[in-house]
C-alpha positions in Angstrom: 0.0 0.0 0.0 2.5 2.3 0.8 4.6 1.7 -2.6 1.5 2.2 -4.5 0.8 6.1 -2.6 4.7 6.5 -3.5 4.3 5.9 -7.0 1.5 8.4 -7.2 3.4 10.8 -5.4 5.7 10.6 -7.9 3.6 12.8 -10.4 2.9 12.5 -14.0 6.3 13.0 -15.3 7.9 10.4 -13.4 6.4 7.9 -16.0 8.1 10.2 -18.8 11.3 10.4 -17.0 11.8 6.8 -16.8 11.0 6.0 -20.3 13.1 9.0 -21.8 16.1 7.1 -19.7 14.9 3.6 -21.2 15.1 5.5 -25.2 18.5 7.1 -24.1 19.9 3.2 -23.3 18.8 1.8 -25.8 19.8 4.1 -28.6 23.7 3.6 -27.1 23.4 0.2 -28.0 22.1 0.8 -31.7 25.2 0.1 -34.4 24.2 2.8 -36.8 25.3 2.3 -40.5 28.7 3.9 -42.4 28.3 6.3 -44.9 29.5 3.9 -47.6 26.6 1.2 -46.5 23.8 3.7 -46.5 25.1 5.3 -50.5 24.6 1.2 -51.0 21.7 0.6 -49.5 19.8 4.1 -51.7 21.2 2.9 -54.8 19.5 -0.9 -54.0 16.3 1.1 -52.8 16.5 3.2 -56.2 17.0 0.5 -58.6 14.4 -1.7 -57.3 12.0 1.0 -57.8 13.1 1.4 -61.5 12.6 -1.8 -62.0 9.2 -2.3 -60.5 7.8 0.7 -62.1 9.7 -0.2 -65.3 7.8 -4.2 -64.7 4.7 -2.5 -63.7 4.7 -0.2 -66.6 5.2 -3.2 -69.4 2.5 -5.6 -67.3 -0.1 -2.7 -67.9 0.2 -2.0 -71.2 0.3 -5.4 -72.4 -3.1 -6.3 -70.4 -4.3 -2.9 -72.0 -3.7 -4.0 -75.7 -5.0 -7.5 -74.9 -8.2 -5.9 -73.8 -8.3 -3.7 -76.2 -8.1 -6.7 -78.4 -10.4 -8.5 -76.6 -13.0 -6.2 -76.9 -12.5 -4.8 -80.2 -12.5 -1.4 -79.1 -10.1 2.0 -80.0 -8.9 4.3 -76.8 -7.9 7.5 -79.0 
């Protein structure tokens, strides 16, 4: 009973406090990427998109000129 009257004694930013301390800890343990890995990792990110919109691209116009086909119709 008496731990639980401390802890609201405490106030709000106790709570706050404690988890900002928690973040700092944690973030002192992250291994944060070199220059060099992070130029490679944007150029992966970069080319992958090319590629898909390049895929996506080609997959939509081929099912638009089979539909067109299809259904014997002109999109001027």
């Amino acid at each position: 009973m008496a731990k639980e009257k401390k802890k609201e004694k405490k106030g709000r930013f106790a709570g706050m406090k404690e988890f900002l301390v928690g973040v700092k800890l944690e973030m002192s343990k992250v291994v944060w990427p070199t220059k060099k890995e992070i130029v490679s990792f944007t150029a992966v990110v970069l080319v992958a998109c090319a590629f898909f919109t390049i895929a996506f691209w080609a997959i939509d116009t081929g099912f638009l000129a089979a539909l067109k086909a299809v259904l014997n119709i002109d999109l001027a």
